[in-house]
N, C-alpha and C positions, 0 to 999 in steps of 0.2 A: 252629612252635609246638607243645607238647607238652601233655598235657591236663593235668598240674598248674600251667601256666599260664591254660588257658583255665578251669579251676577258678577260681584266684584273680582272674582278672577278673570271671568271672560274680558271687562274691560280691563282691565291691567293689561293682560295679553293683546289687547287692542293697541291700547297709549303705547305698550313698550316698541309694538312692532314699527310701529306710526314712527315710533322716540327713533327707533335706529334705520331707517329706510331714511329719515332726516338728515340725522348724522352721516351714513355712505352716501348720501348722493342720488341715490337711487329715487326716481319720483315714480309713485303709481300713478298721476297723471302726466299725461300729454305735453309738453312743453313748447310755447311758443318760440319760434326760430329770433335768436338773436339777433341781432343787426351785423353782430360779425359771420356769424353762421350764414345768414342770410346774403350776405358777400360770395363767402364760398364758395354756395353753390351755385350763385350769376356766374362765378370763375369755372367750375367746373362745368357747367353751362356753353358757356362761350369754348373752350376749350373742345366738350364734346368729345368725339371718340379720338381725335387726334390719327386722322389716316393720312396715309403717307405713301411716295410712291421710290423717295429716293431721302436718305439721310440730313442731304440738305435742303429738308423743306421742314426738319425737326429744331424745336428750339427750345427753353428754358424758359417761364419767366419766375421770378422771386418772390415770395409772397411770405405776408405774416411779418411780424415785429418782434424779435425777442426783447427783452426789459433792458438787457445789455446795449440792443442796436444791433444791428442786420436783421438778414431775412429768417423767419422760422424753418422755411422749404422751398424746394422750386419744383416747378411743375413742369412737365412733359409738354409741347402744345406743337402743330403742324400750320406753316404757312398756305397748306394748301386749301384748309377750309376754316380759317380764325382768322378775323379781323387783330392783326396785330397790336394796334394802336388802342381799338377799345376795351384789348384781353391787359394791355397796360395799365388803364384807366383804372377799371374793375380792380385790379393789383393792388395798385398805387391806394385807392380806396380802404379797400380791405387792411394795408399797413397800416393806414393812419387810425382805423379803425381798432385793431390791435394794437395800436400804441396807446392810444386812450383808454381802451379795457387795462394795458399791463399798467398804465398809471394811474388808474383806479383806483383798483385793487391791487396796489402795492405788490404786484408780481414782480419775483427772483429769478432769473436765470443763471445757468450756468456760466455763462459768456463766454461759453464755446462758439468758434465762428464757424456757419453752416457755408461749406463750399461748394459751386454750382457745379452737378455730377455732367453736365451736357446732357444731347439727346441724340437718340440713336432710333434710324429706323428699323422696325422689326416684325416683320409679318405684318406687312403695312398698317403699323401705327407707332406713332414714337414713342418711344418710353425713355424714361431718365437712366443716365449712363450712356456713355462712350466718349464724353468729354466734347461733340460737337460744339462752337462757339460756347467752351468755357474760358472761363478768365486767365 
């Protein structure tokens, strides 16, 4: 073997790997945060650690857009250290923001309909589940 073959193997091994880290998804750079991403984590932000002293200060909001319509998920969140009204905002954002990505990009959902699990306090902090103010 002479080294303009061991040249063109090593790149080949190169392209290919480049070729399929393309194809999965997978980036070896850094990737700048979306606009929806970048929602998110305003949401989980404002949400915070969600502590709690009694179950009724736990609540739910909805978030995300499936391509069908409704919420993707809801989230855990505590009246006792979240501004209600701005963790709504942020939400409300974030859906319209994922509606526009799923009609983008021509995304399918199932159109299963996600139902709000309520919140429950637990070792003081809410977590999703127990059915507090679900529907």
């Amino acid at each position: 073997m002479n080294i303009s073959s061991s040249v063109v193997r090593l790149c080949g091994a190169v392209l290919l790997g480049a070729a399929g880290s393309a194809c999965s998804g997978v980036s070896t750079q850094a990737a700048a945060p979306t606009p929806s991403t970048a929602l998110l984590q305003q949401l989980r932000a404002e949400i915070g650690g969600a502590a709690c002293d009694a179950a009724q200060q736990c609540r739910t909001v909805a978030i995300g857009h499936k391509a069908c319509g409704g919420p993707e998920t809801y989230l855990a969140w505590s009246t006792k250290g979240t501004d209600g009204a701005k963790l709504q905002r942020l939400a409300d954002a974030y859906g319209a923001r994922r509606k526009a990505d799923n009609l983008a990009s021509g995304m399918l959902s199932n159109c299963s309909a996600v139902m709000d699990p309520g919140a429950s306090c637990s070792a003081g902090r809410c977590v999703s589940g127990g059915n507090n103010g679900a529907l």
